[in-house]
C-alpha positions in Angstrom: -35.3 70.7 29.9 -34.4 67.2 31.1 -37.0 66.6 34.0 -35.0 66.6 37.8 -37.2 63.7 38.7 -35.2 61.1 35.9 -31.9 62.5 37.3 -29.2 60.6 39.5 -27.7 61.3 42.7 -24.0 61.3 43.4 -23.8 57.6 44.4 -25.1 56.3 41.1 -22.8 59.2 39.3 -19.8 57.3 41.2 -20.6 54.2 40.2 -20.9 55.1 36.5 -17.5 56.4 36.7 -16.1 53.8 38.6 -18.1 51.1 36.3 -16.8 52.7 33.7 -13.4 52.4 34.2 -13.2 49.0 36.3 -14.0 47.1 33.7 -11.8 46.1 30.1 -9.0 47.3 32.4 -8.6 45.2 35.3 -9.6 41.9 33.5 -8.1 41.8 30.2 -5.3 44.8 30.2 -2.4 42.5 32.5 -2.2 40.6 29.3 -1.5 44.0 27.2 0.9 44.9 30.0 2.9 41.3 30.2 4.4 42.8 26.8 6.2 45.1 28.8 6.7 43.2 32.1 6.0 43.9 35.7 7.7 47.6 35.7 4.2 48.4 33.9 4.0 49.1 37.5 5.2 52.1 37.0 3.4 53.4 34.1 0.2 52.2 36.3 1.6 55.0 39.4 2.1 57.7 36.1 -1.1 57.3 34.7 -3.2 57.5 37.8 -0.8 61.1 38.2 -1.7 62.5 35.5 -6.0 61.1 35.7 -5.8 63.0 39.2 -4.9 66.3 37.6 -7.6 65.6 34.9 -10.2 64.9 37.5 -9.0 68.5 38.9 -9.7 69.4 35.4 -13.0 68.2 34.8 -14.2 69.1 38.6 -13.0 72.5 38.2 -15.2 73.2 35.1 -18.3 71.5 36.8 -17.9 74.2 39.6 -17.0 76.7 37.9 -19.5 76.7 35.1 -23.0 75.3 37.1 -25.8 74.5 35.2 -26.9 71.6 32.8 -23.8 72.2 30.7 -21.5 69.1 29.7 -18.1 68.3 28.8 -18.5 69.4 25.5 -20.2 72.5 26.0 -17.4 73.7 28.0 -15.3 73.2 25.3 -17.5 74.4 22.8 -17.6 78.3 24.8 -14.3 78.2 25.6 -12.5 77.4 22.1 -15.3 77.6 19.9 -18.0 75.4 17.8 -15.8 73.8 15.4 -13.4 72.9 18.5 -16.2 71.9 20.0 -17.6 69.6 17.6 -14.6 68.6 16.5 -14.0 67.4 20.4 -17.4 65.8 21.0 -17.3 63.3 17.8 -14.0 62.5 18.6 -15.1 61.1 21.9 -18.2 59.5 20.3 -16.2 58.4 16.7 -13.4 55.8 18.3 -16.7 54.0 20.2 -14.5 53.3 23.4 -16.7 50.5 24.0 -15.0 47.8 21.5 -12.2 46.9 24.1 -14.4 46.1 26.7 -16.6 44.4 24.4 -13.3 42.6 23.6 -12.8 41.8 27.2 -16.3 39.9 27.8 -15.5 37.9 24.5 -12.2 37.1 25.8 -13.6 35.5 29.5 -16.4 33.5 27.7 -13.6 32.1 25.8 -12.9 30.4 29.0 -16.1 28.3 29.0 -16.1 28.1 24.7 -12.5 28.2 23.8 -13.9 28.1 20.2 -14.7 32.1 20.8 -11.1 33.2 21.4 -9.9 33.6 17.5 -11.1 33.8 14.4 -14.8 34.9 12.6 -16.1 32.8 15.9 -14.6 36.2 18.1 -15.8 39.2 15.8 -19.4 37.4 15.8 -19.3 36.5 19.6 -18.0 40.7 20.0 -20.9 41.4 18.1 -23.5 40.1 19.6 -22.3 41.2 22.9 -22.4 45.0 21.5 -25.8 44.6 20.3 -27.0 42.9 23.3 -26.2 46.1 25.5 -27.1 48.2 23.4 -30.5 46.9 23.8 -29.6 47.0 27.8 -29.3 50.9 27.5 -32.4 51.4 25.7 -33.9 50.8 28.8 -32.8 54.2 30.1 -29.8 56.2 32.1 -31.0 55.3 35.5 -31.2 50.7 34.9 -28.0 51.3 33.0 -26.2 53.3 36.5 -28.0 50.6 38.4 -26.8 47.6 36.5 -23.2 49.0 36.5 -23.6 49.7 40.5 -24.2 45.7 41.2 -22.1 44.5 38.6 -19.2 46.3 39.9 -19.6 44.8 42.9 -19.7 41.6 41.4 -17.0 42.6 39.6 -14.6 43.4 42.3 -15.1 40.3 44.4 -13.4 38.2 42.6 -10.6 40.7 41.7 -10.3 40.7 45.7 -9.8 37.4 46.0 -7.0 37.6 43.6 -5.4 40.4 44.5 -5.9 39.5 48.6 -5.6 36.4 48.5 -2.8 36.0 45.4 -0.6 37.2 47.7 0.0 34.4 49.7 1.3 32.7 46.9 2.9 35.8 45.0 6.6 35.3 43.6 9.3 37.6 44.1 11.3 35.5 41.5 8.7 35.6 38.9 7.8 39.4 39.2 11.5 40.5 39.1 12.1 37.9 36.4 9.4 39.5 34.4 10.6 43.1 35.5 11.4 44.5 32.0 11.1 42.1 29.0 11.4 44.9 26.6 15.2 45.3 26.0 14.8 48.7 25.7 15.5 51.3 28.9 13.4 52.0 31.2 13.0 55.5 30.3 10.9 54.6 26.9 9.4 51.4 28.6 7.5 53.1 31.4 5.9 56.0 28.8 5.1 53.2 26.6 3.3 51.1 30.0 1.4 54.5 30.9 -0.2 54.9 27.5 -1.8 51.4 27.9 -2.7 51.8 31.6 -4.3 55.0 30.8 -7.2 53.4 28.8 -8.2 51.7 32.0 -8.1 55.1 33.7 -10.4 56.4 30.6 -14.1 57.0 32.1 -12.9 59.1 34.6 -14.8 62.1 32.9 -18.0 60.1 32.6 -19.4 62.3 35.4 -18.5 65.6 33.4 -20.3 64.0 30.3 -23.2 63.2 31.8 -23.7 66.3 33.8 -27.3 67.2 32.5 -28.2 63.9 33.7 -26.8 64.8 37.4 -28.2 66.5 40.4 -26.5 69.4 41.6 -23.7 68.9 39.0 -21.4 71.7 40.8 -21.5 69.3 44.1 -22.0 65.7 42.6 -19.4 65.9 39.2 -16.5 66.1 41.3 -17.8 63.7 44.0 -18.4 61.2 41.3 -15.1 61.9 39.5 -12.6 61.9 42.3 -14.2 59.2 44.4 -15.1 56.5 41.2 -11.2 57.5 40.3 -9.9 56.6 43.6 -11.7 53.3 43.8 -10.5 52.3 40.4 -6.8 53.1 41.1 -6.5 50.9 44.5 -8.4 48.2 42.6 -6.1 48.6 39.7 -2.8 48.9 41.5 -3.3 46.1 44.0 -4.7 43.7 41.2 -1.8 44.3 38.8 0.9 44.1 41.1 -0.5 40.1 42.5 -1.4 38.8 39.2 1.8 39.9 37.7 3.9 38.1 40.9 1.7 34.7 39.8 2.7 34.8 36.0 5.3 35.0 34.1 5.0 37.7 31.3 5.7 34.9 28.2 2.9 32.9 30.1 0.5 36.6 31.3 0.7 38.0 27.4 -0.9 34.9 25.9 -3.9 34.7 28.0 -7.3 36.0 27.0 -9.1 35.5 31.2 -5.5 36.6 32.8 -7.5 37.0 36.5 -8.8 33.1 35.8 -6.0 31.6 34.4 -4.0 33.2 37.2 -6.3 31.8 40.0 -6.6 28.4 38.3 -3.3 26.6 40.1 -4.1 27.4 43.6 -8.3 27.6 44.1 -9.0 25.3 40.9 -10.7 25.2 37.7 -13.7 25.7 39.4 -13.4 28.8 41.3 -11.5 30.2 38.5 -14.8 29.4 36.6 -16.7 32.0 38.9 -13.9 34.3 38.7 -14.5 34.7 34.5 -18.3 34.5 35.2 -17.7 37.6 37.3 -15.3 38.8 34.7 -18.0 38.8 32.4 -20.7 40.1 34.4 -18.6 43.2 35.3 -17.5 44.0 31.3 -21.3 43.9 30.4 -21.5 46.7 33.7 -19.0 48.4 32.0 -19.5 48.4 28.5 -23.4 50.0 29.7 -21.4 52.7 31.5 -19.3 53.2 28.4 -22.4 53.3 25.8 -24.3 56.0 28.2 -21.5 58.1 28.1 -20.5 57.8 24.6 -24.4 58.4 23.6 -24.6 61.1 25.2 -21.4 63.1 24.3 -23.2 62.8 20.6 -26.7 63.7 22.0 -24.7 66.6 23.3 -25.3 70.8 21.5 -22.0 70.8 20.9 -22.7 68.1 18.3 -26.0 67.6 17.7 -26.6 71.3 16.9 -24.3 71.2 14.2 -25.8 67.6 12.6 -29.3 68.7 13.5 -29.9 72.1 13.3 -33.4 73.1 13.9 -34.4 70.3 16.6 -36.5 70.7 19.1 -34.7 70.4 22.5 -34.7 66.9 24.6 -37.1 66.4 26.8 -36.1 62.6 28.0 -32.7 61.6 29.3 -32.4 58.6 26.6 -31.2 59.4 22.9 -33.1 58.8 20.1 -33.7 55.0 18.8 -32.0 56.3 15.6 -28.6 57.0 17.5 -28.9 53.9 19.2 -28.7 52.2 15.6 -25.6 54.6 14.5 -23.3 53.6 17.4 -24.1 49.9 17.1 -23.1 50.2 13.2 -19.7 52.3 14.2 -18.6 49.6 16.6 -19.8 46.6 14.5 -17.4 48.2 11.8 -14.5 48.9 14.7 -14.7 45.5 15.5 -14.3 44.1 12.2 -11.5 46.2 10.8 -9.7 45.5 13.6 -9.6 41.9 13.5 -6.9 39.9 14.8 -5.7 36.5 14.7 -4.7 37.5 18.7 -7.3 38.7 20.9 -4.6 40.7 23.1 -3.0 42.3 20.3 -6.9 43.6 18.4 -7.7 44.8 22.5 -4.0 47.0 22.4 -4.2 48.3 18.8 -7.5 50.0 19.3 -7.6 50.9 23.1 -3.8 52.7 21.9 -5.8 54.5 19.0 -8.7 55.4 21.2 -6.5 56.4 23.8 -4.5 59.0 21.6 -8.1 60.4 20.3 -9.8 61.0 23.8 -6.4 62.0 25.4 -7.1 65.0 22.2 -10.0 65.5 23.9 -9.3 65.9 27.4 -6.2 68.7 26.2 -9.1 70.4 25.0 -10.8 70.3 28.5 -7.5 71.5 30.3 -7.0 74.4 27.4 -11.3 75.3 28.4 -10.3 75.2 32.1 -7.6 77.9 31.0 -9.6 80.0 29.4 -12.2 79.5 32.3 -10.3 80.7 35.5 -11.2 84.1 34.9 -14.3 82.9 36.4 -12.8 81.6 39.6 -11.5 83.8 43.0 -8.7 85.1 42.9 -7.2 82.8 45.7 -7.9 80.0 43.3 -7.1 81.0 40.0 -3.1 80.2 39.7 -4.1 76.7 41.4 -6.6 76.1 38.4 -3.8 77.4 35.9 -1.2 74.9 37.1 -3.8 71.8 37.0 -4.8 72.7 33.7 -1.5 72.9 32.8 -0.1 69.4 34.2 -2.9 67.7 32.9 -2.0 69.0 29.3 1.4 68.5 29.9 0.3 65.0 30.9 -2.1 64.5 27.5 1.2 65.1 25.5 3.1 63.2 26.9 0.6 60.6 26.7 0.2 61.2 22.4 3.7 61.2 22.6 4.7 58.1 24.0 2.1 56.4 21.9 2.9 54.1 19.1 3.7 55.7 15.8 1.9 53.3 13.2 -1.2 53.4 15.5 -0.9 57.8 15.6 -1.7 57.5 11.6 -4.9 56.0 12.4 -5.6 58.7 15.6 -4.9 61.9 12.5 -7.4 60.0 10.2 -10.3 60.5 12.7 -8.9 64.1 13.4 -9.4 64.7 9.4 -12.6 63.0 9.4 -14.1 64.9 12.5 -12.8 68.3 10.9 -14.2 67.6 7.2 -18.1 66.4 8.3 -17.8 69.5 10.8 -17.0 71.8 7.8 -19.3 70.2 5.4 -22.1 70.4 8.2 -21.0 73.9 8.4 -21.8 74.2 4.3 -24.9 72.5 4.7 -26.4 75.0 7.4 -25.2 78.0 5.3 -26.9 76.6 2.0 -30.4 76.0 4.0 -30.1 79.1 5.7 -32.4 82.1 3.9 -30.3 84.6 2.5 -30.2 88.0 4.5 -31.7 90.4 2.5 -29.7 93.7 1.6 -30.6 97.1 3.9 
């Protein structure tokens, strides 16, 4: 039993969600986006649809199901261990932190262009993912206050931007820039959503970190609907200035889009405090990211498979040991996934890790199903149709996705299933045999 004392309150629960997902999104993804051109706009509006039914989702299982139980452990009751476990190391295998590692990496490029390509990136990346690593060590509750002040940090000078771009925001260039695809608008705006969902992805870091919470069944939808609604308004009044200040041939090619956008009308040096902020806030949310990822593999659902036999936590911070796992995961991520463009390495693995977690949140939405049994009557077809729409939204999502990048998303399907069958092997060969009545 984790002790009540280490625990946080709602506030610091928000602003792990919203630190989460205000992070890699709002600095480095209007870059990604410029590929498509300003009607991203659009797949911004879908995405934040279908995270609002998923927050439904993941509120609706907090409530319904009150205790210490997390995301996983839903999942786990409701469609079984090997779903379960299957679930939980997806969320922990794609290490959703590299993109936002990415992101910091990209803004120092700003002050050391030298940083921007080549081996000079992936080492720079790095050391930026050991460095927090280090800063989570310290435990749950620096890491929630860390990505508290860096998100405000964070946020002032996306305000500036998105306020104060607006004076000198151009109709031309945004409706110049509307669709640079050449393809309709119908496959353009799915395409758009996918990307602007991994900015939306953190959402369920409440629902993750429930053992960690206070009053779970109160705070776990307070944190998840409010950090969502703070990172949409952010995310929709930021994107829409910076893409009226850009053109997308010029927005696509930059690795501090917020600063290079800034740059013509408060100068170089104001623009400087804008990436300084940029990286301050990635570092927020890469913490965020690491305590959430951690602790879906500290979780039963995992952990009981791997482990079996080991004695319950009594601390909220994971073992040193797993500390060393994740930093080797996303040391490898990072290097595999090398690119001569920083842009293009952020959108081929924020599209693969966004086609594995949206795997896992169709598994939520299927628990939540299974779950309303549990519910009053007056409630239960309302908790059938968000469950539904958020699956219906998570397929979408996998399908809209690109098609080279879904190879890589069934390779860490396989790999989840085969360590969960041959933990499953293990267990049985270790276990005594039952002797014969």
């Amino acid at each position: 039993m984790i002790d009540g004392q280490a625990k946080i309150g709602p506030f610091l629960a928000m602003m792990v969600v919203a630190g989460g997902m205000i992070g890699s999104g709002v600095y480095l993804l209007p870059a990604s986006l410029a590929a498509f051109g300003s009607i991203s706009i659009l797949g911004w509006l879908l995405a934040i649809l279908g995270s609002a039914l998923l927050a439904g989702v993941y509120s609706a299982l907090a409530i319904l199901r009150p205790g210490e139980a997390g995301l996983f452990s839903h999942i786990q009751d409701a469609l079984g261990p090997g779903v379960g476990f299957v679930a939980g190391l997806l969320y922990w295998f794609p290490v959703a932190s590299v993109p936002i590692a990415l992101a910091l990496t990209g803004y120092l490029s700003f002050f050391i262009p030298s940083v921007a390509s080549g081996t000079a990136s992936t080492l720079t990346t790095l050391a930026v993912i050991w460095l927090l690593l280090g800063v989570n060590y310290v435990g749950p509750k620096f890491v929630s206050r860390f990505s508290g002040w860096t998100l405000f940090i964070g946020l002032a000078p996306i305000l500036l931007v998105a306020i104060g771009g607006w004076f000198f925001f151009k109709p031309t260039v945004f409706a110049a820039s509307w669709n640079v695809t050449g393809r309709g608008a119908l496959a353009v705006v799915p395409a758009s959503a996918v990307q602007a969902f991994w900015a939306l992805v953190g959402l369920e870091y409440a629902a993750i970190v429930a053992p960690m919470v206070r009053d779970p069944t109160r705070n776990v939808p307070i944190a998840t609907f409010g950090g969502l609604g703070i990172a949409a308004v952010v995310y929709l009044s930021a994107s829409a200035a910076i893409m009226g200040l850009l053109p997308a041939s010029v927005l696509v090619k930059s690795n501090a889009p917020f600063a290079d956008a800034a740059r013509p009308w408060i100068g170089a040096g104001i623009a400087a405090v804008i990436a300084l902020c940029a990286m301050l806030k990635a570092a927020g949310a890469l913490g965020s990211s690491n305590l959430a990822l951690m602790e879906a593999g500290e979780c039963e659902a995992v952990s009981g498979h791997l482990f079996p036999g080991r004695p319950p936590r009594t601390t909220v911070r994971p073992p040193a040991i797993s500390f060393i796992i994740f930093g080797v995961i996303m040391s490898a991520a990072v290097i595999l996934s090398a690119s001569p463009l920083l842009s293009r390495q952020f959108t081929m693995v924020t599209n693969v890790i966004v086609v594995i977690e949206t795997l896992v949140y169709l598994c939520a939405c299927l628990a939540l199903i299974r779950f309303c049994r549990l519910a009053p009557k007056a409630w239960r077809w309302g908790l059938r149709l968000t469950a539904a729409g958020g699956a219906i939204f998570c397929v979408a999502i996998i399908a809209a996705s690109e098609r080279d990048l879904l190879i890589w998303s069934a390779a860490a399907v396989a790999i989840a299933a085969g360590i969960y069958h041959g933990a499953l092997l293990r267990r049985r060969s270790v276990s005594p045999a039952t002797p014969r009545p």
